[in-house]
NUBALO-244564 format. One line per 8 residues: number of its first residue (from 0); their letters; for each residue x, y, z negated of C-alpha. Coordinates in pm, whole numbers, padded with zeros to 5 digits, m for minus. Each point is the difference from the previous one (the first is absolute). Layout:
NUM> A> X,Y,Z ~ ...
***
This chain:
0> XXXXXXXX> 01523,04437,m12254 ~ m00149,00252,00207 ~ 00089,00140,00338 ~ 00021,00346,m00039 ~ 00217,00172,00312 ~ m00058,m00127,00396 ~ 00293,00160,00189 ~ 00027,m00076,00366
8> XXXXXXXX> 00320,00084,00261 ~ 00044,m00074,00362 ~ 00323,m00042,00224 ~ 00063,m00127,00355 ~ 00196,m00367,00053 ~ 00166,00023,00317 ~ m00023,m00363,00155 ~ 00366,m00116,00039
16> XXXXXXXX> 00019,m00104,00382 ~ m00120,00238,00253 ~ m00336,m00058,m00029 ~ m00230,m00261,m00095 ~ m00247,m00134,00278 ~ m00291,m00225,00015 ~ m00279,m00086,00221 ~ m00236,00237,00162
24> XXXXXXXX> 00232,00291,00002 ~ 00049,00062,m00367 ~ 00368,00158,m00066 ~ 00118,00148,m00307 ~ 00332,00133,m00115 ~ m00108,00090,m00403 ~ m00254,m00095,m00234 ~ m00129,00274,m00282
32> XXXXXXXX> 00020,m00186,m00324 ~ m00210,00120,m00300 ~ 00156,m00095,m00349 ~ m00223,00034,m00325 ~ 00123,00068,m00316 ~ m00299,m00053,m00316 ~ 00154,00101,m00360 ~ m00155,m00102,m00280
40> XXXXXXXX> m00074,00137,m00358 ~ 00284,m00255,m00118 ~ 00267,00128,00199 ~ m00031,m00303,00246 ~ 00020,00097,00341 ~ m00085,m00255,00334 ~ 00080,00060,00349 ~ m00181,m00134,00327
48> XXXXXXXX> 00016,00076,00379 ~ m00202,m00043,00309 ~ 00095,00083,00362 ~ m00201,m00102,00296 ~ 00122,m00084,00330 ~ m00100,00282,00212 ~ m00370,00114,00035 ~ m00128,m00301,00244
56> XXXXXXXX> 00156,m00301,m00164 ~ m00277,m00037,m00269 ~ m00337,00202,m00154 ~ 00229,00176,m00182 ~ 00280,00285,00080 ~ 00283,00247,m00181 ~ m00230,00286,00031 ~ m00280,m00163,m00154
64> XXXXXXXX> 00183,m00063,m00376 ~ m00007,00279,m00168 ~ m00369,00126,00054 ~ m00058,m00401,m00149 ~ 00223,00087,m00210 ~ m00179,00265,m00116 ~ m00322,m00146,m00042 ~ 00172,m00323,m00150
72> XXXXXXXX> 00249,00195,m00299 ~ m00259,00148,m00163 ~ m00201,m00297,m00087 ~ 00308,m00199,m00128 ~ 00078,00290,m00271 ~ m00044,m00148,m00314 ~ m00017,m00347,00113 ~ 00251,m00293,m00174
80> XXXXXXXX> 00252,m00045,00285 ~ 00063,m00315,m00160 ~ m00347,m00144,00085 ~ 00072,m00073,00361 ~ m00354,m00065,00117 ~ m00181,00293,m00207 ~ 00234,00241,00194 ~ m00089,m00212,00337
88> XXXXXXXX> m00411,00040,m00123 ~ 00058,00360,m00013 ~ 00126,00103,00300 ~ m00256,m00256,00158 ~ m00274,00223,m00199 ~ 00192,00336,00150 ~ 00054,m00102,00321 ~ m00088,m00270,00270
96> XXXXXXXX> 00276,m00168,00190 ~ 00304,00203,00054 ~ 00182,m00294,m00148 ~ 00341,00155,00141 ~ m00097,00250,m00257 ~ m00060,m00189,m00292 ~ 00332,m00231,00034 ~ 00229,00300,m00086
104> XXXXXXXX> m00191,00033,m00322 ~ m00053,m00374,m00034 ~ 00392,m00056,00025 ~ 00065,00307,m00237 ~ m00230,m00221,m00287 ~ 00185,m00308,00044 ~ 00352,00170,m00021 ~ m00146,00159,m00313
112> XXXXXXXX> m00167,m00316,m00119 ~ 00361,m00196,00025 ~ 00167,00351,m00198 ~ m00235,m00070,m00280 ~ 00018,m00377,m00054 ~ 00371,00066,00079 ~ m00019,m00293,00285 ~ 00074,00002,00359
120> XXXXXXXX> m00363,m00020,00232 ~ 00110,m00366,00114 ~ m00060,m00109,m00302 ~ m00358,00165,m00035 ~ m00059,m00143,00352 ~ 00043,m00339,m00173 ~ 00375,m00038,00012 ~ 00310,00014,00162
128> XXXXXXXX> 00012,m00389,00223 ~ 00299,00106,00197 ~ 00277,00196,m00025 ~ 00029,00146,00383 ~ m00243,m00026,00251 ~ 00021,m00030,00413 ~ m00047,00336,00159 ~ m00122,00073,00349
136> XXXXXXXX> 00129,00279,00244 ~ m00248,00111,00263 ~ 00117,00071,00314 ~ m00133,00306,00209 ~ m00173,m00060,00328 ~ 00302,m00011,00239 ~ 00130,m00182,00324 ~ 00156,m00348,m00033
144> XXXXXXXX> 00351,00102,00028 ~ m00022,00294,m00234 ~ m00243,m00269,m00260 ~ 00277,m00245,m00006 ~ 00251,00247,m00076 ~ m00187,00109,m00301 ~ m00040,m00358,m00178 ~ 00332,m00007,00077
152> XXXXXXXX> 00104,00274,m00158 ~ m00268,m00152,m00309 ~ 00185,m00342,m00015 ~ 00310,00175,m00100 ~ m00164,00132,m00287 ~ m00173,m00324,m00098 ~ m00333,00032,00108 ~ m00158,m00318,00099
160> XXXXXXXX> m00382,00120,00101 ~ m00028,00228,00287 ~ m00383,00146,00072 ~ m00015,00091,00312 ~ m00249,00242,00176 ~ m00150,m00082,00304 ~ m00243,00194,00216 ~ 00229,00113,00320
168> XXXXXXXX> m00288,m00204,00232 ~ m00007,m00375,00064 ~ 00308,m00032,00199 ~ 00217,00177,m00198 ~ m00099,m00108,m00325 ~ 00065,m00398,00110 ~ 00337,00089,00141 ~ 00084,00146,m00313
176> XXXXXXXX> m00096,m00345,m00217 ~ 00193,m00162,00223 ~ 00313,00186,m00003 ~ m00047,m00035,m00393 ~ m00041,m00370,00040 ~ 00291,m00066,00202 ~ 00256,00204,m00283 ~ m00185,m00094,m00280
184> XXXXXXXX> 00232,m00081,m00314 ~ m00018,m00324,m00253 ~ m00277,00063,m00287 ~ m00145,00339,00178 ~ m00356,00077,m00003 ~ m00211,00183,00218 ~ m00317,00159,00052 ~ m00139,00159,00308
192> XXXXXXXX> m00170,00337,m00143 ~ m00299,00109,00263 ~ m00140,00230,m00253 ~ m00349,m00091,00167 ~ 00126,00075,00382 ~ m00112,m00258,00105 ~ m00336,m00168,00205 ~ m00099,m00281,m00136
200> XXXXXXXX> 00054,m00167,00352 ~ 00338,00167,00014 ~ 00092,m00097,m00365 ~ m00114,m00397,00115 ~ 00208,00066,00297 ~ 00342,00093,m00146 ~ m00057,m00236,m00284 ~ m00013,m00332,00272
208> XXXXXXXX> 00279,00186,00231 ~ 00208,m00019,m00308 ~ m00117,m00317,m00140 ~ 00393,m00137,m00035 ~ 00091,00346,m00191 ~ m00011,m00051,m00391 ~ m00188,00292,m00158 ~ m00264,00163,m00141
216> XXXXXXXX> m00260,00215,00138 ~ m00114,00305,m00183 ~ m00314,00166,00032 ~ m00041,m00041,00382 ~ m00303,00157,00040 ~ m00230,00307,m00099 ~ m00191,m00085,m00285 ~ m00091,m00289,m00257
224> XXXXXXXX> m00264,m00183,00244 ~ 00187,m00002,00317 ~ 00307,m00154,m00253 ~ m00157,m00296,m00117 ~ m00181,m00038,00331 ~ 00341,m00057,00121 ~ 00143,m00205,m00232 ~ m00089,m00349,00061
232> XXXXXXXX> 00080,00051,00422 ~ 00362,00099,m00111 ~ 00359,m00215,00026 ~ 00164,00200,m00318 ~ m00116,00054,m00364 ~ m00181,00305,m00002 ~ 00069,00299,m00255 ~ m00216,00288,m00120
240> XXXXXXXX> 00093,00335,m00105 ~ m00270,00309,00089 ~ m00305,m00235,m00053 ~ 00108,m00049,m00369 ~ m00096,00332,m00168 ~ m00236,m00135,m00324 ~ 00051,m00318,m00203 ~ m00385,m00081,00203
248> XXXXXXXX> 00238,00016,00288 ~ 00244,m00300,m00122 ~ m00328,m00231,m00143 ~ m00176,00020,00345 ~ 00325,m00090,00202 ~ 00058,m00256,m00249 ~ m00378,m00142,00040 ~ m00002,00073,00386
256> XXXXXXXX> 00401,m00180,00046 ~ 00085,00296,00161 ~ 00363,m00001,m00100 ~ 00321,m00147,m00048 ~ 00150,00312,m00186 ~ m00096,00307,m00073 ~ 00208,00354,m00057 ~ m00056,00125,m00352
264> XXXXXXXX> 00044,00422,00082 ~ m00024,00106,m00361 ~ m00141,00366,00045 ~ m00272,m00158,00272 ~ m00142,m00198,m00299 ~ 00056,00285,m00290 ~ 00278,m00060,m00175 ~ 00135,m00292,m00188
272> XXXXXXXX> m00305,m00074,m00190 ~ m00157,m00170,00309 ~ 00266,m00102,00147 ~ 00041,m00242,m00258 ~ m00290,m00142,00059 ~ m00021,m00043,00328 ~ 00380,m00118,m00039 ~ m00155,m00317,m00212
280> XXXXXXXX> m00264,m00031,00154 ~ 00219,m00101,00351 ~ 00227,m00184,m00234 ~ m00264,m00206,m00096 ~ m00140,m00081,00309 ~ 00327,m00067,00184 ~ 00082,00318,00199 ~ 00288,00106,00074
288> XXXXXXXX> 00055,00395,m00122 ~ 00193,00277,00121 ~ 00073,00274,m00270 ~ 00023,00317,00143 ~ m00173,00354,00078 ~ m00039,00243,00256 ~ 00325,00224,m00110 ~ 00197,00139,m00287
296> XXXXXXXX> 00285,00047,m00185 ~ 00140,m00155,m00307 ~ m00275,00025,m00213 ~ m00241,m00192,00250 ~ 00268,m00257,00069 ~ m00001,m00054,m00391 ~ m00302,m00077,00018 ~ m00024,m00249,00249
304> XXXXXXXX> 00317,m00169,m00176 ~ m00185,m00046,m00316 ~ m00255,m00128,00157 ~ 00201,m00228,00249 ~ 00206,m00160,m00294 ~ m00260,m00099,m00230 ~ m00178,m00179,00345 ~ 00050,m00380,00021
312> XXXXXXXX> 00251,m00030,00227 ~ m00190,m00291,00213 ~ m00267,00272,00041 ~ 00273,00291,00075 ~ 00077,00033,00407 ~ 00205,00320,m00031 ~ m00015,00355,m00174 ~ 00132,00323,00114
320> XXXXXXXX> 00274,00265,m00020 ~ m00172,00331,00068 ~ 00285,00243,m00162 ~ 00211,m00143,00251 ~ m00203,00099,00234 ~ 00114,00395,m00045 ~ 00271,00197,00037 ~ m00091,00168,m00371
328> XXXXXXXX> m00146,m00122,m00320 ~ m00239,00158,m00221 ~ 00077,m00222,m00320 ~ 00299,m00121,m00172 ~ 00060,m00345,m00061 ~ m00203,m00170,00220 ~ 00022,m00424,m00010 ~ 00313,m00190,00045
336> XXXXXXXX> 00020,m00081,00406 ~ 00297,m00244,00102 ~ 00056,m00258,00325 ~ m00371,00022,00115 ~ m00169,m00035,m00390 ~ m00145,00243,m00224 ~ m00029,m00048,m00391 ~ m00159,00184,m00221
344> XXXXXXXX> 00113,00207,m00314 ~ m00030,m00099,m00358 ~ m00023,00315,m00137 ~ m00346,00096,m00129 ~ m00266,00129,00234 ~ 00064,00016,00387 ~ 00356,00063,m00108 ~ 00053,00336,00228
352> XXXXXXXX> m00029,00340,m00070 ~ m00119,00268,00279 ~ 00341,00263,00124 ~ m00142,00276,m00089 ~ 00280,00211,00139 ~ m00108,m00153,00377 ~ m00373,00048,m00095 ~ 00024,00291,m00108
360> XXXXXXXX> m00286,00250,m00136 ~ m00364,m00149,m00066 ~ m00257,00045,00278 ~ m00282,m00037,m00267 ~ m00050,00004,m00395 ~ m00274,m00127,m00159 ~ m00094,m00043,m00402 ~ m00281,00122,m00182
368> X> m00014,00344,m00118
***
């Protein structure tokens, strides 16, 4: 099998609430989704998706796909979508980084990969373990009033795990913890969100001011160093989510004990290929996981339910619902979501199909002439 057409479309996914806010001024009210489509010379056809949170979230922005894009399609032409890694090798070979990039191709192989062998992509990810998984809503930087009105609203729907982002300034940010504290529900888990806000002396601060509040604390400060600096001086279990961008990433927290969990963002690592491995590689060593990516619609969020499902459920903290996230979708059939818990579909591949209709014409074609 051969990969013969790269066809690439764009759209805009309004974010649901008014906007969504996190530290350092960063605001957004939509995301621009790109959705790859590769054919193939046996009428197979795969679909994958990338959207990045805004242009300062990560090395990595909406604008910046389809020149990759461009230099990454041509060198998969021809290629055996079915051989995962090959593909992955190929892009590497075209183009460094831009792993945003390479996960809407990488997700587009697997969904064609599944097609073929006429199995879901749990069960090429080793297996389906559980039926449903825990899901996690985060919760937009906000005052404590308007913060507990929001879980609020969440517990109606089910959800148990509430990340919440933090960065207002010290004072703020502990009233906030503590508001949560004092309504917090039977089972419910939270996880203070800095997105690297923080000081290292302000991150040991807040973590002994709120030594009686049970959480997590996710990447509290900028960078990898200044994270595991912090580490052993803090009261809570510490989680990290920007630091982890290569599986080198996950084997020197692991040898440095640098974590307690980590957030998996599938297009941050490249696509499913690696996060798989990096997903074993925590299970292995005990760390908790967090399934998730920067944004999306239903074919990203079918991704990370593959991928959450066939997990170990001791090693599985939470995964995400990004196509609830917007007011529109971009795919059809995105992963059965219910009371807080996602599954994921049986049908083979990623078990979605882009809306064409909402997509609408291609931004780019590329096949060889």
């Amino acid at each position: 099998m051969k990969i013969t057409r790269v066809t690439v479309r764009q759209a805009d996914l309004e974010y649901a609430g008014e906007a969504y806010s996190f530290s350092q001024g960063r605001r957004y009210k939509a995301f621009q989704t790109t959705v790859v489509t590769l054919e193939t010379d046996e009428g197979i056809m795969g679909h994958g998706e990338t959207c990045p949170c805004g242009p300062a979230y990560m090395p990595g922005y909406a604008g910046g796909v389809l020149p990759a894009l461009a230099e990454l399609a041509p060198a998969v032409l021809g290629c055996d979508p079915c051989e995962v890694t090959v593909v992955g090798r190929a892009m590497d070979a075209a183009l460094l980084g831009h792993q945003f990039a390479k996960t809407a191709i990488d997700l587009a192989c697997w969904d064609i990969l599944g097609k073929a062998a006429g199995l879901p992509v749990h069960t090429l990810l080793g297996g389906r373990i559980v039926t449903d998984v825990p899901l996690h809503r985060v919760v937009p930087l906000g005052g404590p009033e308007e913060t507990v009105e929001t879980i609020q609203d969440l517990r109606r729907r089910g959800y148990l795990h509430y990340q919440v982002k933090l960065g207002h300034g010290l004072a703020q940010d502990l009233a906030l913890m503590r508001r949560l504290h004092e309504t917090r529900g039977a089972g419910e888990v939270y996880v203070g969100d800095a997105n690297a806000a923080w000081r290292p002396e302000e991150a040991m601060r807040i973590s002994a001011a709120l030594a009686e509040v049970d959480c997590l604390l996710e990447e509290p400060c900028r960078g990898y160093e200044a994270c595991r600096a912090v580490r052993p001086r803090l009261c809570h279990p510490m989680k990290l989510d920007e630091s982890i961008a290569t599986v080198s990433d996950i084997r020197r927290a692991i040898a440095d004990d640098s974590c307690d969990a980590i957030a998996i963002k599938i297009s941050r690592l490249g696509g499913l290929t690696p996060a798989r491995i990096v997903r074993d590689i925590c299970a292995d060593a005990g760390i908790a996981i967090t399934i998730e990516d920067t944004w999306g619609g239903s074919i990203v969020t079918a991704a990370i339910a593959h991928l959450s499902v066939s997990t170990p459920p001791e090693a599985l903290l939470n995964a995400t619902d990004l196509n609830n996230y917007n007011r529109t979708d971009i795919a059809l059939d995105g992963p059965p979501i219910a009371n807080g818990r996602m599954g994921a579909s049986d049908r083979p591949g990623l078990g979605t199909e882009p809306d064409v209709a909402t997509l609408g014409t291609p931004v780019a074609i590329f096949e060889n002439t």
